[in-house]
C-alpha positions as MATLAB code, in Angstrom:
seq = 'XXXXXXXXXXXXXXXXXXXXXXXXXXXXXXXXXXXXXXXXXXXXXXXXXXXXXXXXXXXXXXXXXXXXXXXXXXXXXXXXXXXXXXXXXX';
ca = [
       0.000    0.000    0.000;
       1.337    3.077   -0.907;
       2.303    5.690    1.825;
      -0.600    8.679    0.314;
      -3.448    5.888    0.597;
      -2.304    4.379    4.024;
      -2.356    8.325    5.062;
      -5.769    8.666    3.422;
      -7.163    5.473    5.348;
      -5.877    6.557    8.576;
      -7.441    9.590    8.174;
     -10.439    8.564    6.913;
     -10.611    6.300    9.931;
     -10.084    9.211   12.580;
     -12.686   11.754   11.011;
     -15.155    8.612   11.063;
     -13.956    6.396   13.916;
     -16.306    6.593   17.313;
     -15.384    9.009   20.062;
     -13.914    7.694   23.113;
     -15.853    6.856   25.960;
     -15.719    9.315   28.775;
     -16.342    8.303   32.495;
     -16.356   11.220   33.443;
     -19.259   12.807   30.284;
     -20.884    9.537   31.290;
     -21.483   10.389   35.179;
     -22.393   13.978   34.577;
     -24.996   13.354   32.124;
     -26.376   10.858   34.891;
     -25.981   13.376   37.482;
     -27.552   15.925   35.221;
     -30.252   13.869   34.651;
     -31.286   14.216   38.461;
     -32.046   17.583   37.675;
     -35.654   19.087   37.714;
     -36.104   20.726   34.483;
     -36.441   24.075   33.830;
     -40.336   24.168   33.605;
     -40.485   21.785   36.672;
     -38.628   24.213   38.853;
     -40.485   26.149   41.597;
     -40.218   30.295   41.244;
     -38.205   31.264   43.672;
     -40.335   35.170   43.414;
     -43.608   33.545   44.282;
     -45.271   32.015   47.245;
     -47.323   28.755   47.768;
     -50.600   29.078   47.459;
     -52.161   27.916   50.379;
     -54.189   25.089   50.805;
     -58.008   24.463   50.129;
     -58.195   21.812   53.094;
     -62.406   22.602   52.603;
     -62.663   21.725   49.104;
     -60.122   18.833   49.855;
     -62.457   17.057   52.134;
     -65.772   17.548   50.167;
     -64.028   15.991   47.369;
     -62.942   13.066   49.294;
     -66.003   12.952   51.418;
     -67.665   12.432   47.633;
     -65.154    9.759   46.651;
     -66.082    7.826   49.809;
     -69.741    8.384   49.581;
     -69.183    6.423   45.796;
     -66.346    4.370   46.337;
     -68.010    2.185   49.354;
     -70.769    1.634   48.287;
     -70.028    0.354   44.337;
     -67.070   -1.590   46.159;
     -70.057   -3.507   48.387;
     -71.841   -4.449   45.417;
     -69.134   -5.492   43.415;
     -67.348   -7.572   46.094;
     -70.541   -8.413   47.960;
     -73.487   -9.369   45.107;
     -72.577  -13.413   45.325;
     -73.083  -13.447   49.290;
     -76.314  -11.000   48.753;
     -77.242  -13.539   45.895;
     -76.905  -16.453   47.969;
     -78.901  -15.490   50.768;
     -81.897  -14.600   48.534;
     -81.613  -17.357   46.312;
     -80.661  -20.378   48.795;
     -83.100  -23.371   48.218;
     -85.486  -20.858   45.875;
     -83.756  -21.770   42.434;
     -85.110  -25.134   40.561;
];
């Protein structure tokens, strides 16, 4: 091979070739990625708003009113069944 292709290939190779791997690139993008993002950052100008601990208990007071209930008649319609259909069925 002659010494202007063997210069050629090696270039070639470099411009081409993969980049090294960094330890050090690889454990700051993981740190990085531990960062909140930009949007997900609190402002650091505003307050909290405060809680709504009224409308936070009417809306749970609702889910409960729902929730026990539909969970009794799913979980509870083959005793209820039984019961009112024991020895009535032919």
């Amino acid at each position: 091979m002659s010494p202007v292709i063997a210069r050629a290939a090696i270039r070639n190779a470099a411009a081409t070739g993969r980049r090294q791997f960094s330890v050090v690139r690889s454990l700051r993008s993981f740190a990085r990625s531990f960062e909140p993002h930009v949007f997900q950052r609190l402002p650091v100008a505003g307050d909290a708003q405060a809680p709504d601990y009224g409308r936070l208990i009417k809306r749970s007071g609702k889910t409960i009113a729902i929730y026990f209930p539909v969970a009794f008649t799913i979980l509870g319609w083959p005793m209820i069944a039984k019961k009112g259909l024991d020895g009535h069925v032919h």
